[in-house]
C-alpha atoms as one frame of an Amber mdcrd trajectory, in Angstrom:
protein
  -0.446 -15.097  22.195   0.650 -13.136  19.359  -0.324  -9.325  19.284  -0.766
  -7.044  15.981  -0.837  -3.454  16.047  -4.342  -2.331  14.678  -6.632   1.181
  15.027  -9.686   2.553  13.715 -10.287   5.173  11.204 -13.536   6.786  10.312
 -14.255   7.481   6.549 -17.096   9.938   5.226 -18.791   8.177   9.493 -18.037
   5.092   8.497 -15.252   3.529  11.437 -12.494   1.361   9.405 -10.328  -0.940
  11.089  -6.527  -0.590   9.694  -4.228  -3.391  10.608  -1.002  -5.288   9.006
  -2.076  -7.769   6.568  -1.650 -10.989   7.848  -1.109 -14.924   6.091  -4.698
 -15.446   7.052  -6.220 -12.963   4.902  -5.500 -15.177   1.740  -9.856 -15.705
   1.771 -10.167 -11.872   2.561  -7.996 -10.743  -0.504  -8.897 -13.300  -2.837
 -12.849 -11.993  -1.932 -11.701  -8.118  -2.424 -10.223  -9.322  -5.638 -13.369
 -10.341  -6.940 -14.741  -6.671  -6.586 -12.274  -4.838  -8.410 -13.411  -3.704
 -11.621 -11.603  -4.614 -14.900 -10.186  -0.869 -14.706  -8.935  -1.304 -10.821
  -7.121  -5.070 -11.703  -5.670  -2.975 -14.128  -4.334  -0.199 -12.473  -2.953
  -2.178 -10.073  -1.373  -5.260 -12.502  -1.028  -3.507 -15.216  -3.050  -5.909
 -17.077  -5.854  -7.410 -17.080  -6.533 -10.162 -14.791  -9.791 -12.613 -14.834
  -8.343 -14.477 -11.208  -5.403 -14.168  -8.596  -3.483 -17.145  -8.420  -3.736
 -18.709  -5.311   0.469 -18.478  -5.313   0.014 -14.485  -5.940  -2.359 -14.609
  -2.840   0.014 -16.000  -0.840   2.710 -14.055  -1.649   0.967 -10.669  -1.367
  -0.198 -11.877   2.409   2.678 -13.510   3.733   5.207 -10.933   4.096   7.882
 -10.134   6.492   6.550  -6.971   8.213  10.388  -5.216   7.230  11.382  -5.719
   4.174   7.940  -6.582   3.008   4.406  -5.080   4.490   1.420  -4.156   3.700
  -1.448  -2.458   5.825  -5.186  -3.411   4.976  -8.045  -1.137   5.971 -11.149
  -3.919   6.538 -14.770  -2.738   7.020 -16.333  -5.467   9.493 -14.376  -8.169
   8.586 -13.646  -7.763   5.068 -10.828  -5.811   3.242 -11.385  -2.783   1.229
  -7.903  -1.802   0.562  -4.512  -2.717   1.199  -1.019  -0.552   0.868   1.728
  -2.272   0.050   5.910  -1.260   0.393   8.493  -3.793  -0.884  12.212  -3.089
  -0.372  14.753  -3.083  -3.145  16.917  -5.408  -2.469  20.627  -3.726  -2.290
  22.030  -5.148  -5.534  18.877  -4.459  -7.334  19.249  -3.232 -10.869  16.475
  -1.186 -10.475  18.485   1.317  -8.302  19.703   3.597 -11.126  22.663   4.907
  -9.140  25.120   3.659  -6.209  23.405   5.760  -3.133  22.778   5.236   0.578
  19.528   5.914   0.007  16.774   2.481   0.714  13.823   2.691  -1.540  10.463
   0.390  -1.687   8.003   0.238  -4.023   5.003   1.154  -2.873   1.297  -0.045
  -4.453  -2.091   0.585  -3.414  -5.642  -0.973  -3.675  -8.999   0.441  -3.125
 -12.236  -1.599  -3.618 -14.226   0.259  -6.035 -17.142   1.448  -3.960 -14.510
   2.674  -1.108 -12.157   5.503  -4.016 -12.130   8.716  -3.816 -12.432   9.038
   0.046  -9.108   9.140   1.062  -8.597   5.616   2.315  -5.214   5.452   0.074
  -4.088   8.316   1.676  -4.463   7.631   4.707  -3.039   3.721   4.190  -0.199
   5.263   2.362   1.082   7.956   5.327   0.331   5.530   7.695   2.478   2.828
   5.499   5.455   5.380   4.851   5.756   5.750   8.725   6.243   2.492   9.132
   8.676   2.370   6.445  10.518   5.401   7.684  10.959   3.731  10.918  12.783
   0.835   8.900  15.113   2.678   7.228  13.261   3.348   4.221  13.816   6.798
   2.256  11.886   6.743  -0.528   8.979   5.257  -2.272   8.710   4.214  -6.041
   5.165   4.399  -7.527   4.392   3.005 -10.903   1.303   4.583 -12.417  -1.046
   4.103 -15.804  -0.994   6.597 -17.504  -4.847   7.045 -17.455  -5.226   6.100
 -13.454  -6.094   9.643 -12.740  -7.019   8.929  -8.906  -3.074   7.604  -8.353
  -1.494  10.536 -10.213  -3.340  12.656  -7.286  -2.974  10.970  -4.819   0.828
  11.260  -5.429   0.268  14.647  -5.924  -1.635  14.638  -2.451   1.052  12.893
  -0.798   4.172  14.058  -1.967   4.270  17.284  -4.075   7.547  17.544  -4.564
   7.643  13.674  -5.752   9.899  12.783  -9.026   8.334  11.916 -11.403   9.401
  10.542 -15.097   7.283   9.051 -18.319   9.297   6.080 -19.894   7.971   2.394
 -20.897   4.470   3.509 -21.165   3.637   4.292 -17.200   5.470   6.908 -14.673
   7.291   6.154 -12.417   7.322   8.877  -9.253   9.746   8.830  -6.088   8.207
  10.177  -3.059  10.728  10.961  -0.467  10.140   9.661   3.240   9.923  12.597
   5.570   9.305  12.094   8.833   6.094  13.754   9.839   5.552  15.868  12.909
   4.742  13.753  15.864   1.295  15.082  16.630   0.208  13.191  13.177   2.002
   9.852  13.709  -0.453   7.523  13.753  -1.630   5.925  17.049  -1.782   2.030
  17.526  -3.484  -0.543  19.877  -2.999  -4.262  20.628  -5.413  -6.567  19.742
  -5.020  -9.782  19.237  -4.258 -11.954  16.289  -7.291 -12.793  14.045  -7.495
 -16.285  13.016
């Protein structure tokens, strides 16, 4: 039987369950994409958005857990918000300069009723982790100018982040630092939801 790494968090006493994202939350995602206001399909597209395309869905759930991954937090047995990383690929033009370095882009989604408690946060430490552990030294965030809530959460997360205006949105590079090892986060098996 396949095994996933999952784990509970608890958010303003409510317990969360925070696992990889998996092809079989296509339903799940599609669903959490019908909550999203205008405003959140926005942030997160950057434009607006009236339905997912079914290939979209697919693509944002079938990923490769390396170069690809996202983590969804689910409250019973529906997703509130998913952190995403995907991997430059080594001859991407979007490096700006010939460096070791390996970046990812990272996104994030929060259903509407579940912002501003800290759920991205937590996704996103949890997410860089993982992505440390792969080889991963930076993430590169793309954020509206008016999404207020990303611009501090990148604040919250990295401090010392890059960050540039150009093309109408920032763009912010949040170096990878591996965190102490009391605040790794701690995983159990469970297995595979179908």
């Amino acid at each position: 039987m396949n095994e996933t790494m999952s784990e509970t968090i608890t958010v303003a006493g409510t317990v969360l369950t925070v696992r990889p994202i998996e092809v079989t939350d296509i339903d799940r995602l599609e669903r959490m994409f019908g909550r999203l206001s205008p405003e959140s399909v926005r942030f997160r597209f950057f434009a607006p958005i009236p339905r997912i395309r079914p290939s979209e869905l697919v693509r944002l759930t079938d990923v490769d857990h390396c170069r690809h991954d996202a983590l969804v937090a689910l409250y019973r047995d529906e997703i509130v918000a998913v952190a995403r990383y995907t991997g430059f690929a080594d001859t991407d033009e979007s490096q700006e300069h010939e460096t070791e370095e390996r970046t990812a882009e990272l996104a994030v989604t929060v259903e509407d009723t579940w912002q501003h408690r800290g759920i991205g946060r937590r996704l996103s430490r949890r997410l860089g982790v993982l992505a440390r552990e792969r080889g991963y030294d930076t993430f590169v965030a793309r954020i509206l100018p008016d999404n207020r809530a990303a611009l501090g959460l990148l604040h919250d997360l990295a401090p010392d982040a890059r960050v540039h205006y150009g093309g109408g949105d920032y763009e912010a590079r949040l170096p990878l630092t591996a965190p102490p090892a009391a605040t790794r986060p701690r995983r159990s098996a469970v297995s595979r939801m179908s």
